[in-house]
C-alpha positions as CSV (number, residue, x, y, z in Angstrom):
1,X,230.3,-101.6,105.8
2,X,226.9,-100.7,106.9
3,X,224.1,-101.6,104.7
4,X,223.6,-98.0,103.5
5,X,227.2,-97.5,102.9
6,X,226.5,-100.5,100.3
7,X,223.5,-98.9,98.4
8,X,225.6,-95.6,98.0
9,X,228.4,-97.9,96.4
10,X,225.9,-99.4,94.6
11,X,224.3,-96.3,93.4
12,X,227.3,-94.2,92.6
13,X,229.2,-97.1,90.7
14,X,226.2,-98.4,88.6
15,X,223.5,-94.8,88.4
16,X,226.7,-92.8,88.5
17,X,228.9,-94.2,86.9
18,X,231.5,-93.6,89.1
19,X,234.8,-95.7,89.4
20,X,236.0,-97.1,93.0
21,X,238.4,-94.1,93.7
22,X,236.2,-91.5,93.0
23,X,233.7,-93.3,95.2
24,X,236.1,-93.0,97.8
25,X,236.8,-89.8,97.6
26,X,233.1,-88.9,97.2
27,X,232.4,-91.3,100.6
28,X,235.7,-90.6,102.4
29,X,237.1,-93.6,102.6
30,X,240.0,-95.8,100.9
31,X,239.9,-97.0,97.6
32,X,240.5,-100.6,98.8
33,X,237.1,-100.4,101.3
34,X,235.1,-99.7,98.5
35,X,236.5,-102.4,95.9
36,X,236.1,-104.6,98.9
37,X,232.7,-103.6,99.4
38,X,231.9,-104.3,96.0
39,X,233.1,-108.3,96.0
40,X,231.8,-108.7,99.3
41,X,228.1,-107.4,98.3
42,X,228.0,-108.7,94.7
43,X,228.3,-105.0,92.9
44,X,229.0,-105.1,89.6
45,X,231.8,-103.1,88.2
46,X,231.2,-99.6,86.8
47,X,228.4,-98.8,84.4
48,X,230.3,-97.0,81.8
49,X,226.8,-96.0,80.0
50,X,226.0,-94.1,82.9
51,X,228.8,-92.5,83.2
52,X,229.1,-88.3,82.6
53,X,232.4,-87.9,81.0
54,X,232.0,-86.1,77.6
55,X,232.5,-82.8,77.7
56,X,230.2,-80.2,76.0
57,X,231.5,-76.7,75.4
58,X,229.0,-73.8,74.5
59,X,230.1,-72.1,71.6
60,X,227.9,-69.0,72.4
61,X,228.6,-68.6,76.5
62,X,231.5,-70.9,76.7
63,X,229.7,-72.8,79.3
64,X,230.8,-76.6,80.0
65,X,229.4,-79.2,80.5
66,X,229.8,-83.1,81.6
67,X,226.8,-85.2,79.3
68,X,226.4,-89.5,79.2
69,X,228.6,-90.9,76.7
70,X,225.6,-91.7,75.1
71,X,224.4,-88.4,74.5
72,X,225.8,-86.5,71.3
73,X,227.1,-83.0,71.4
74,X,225.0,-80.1,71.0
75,X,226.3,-76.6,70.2
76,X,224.8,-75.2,72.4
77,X,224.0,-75.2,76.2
78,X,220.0,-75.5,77.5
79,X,219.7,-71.9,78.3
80,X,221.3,-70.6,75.1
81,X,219.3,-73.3,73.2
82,X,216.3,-71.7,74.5
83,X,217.3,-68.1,73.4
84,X,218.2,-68.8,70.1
85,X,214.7,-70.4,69.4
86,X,212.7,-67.2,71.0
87,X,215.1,-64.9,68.6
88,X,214.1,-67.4,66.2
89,X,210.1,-67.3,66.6
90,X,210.0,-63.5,66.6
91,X,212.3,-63.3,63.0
92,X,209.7,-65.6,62.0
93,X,206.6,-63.9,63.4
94,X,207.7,-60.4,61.7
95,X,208.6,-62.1,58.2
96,X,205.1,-63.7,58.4
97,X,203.9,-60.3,58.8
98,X,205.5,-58.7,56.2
99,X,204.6,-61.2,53.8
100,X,200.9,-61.4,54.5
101,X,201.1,-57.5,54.3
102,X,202.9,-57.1,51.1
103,X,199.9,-59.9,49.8
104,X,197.1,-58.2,50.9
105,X,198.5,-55.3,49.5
106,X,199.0,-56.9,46.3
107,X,195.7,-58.4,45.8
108,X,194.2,-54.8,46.4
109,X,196.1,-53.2,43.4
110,X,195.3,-56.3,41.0
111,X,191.6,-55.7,41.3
């Protein structure tokens, strides 16, 4: 293999995550040329942390997603994350308002 075949073997089975078929497939090549590659070069085998196999399933779009097996599940996807905060802020922002309103108001009739 040429030595830039090696460091995309070497990046996609230890950044990755990837095992040695799915490298192949991703390089075109045969399963066995990759594995080769690997004892010949002195690549370790898969790096499972890295790996991107959970799946995370938005329970307001229904969007999936593949996260590290390190990461936990999150209801929610980025976007819809981001949306639900805003909606969030502005509830907050007009029950702020209300209650400084209804204080004001208050302290006006008391003296």
């Amino acid at each position: 293999m040429l030595p830039i075949q090696v460091d995309q073997v070497r990046a996609l089975s230890q950044s990755e995550g990837l095992f040695d078929h799915e490298i192949a497939d991703r390089m075109g090549c045969h399963r066995t040329t990759v594995t080769r590659c690997r004892l010949r070069y002195g690549i370790p085998h898969t790096n499972l942390a890295n790996r991107r196999d959970k799946i995370q399933t938005c329970k307001r779009c229904g969007q999936q997603d593949l996260i590290y097996r390190k990461d936990r599940i999150l209801k929610y996807c980025g976007s819809c994350r981001d949306t639900i905060e805003d909606e969030r802020r502005e509830k907050k922002h007009l029950r702020d308002g209300n209650k400084s309103k209804k204080h004001s108001e208050g302290m006006l009739l008391t003296s």
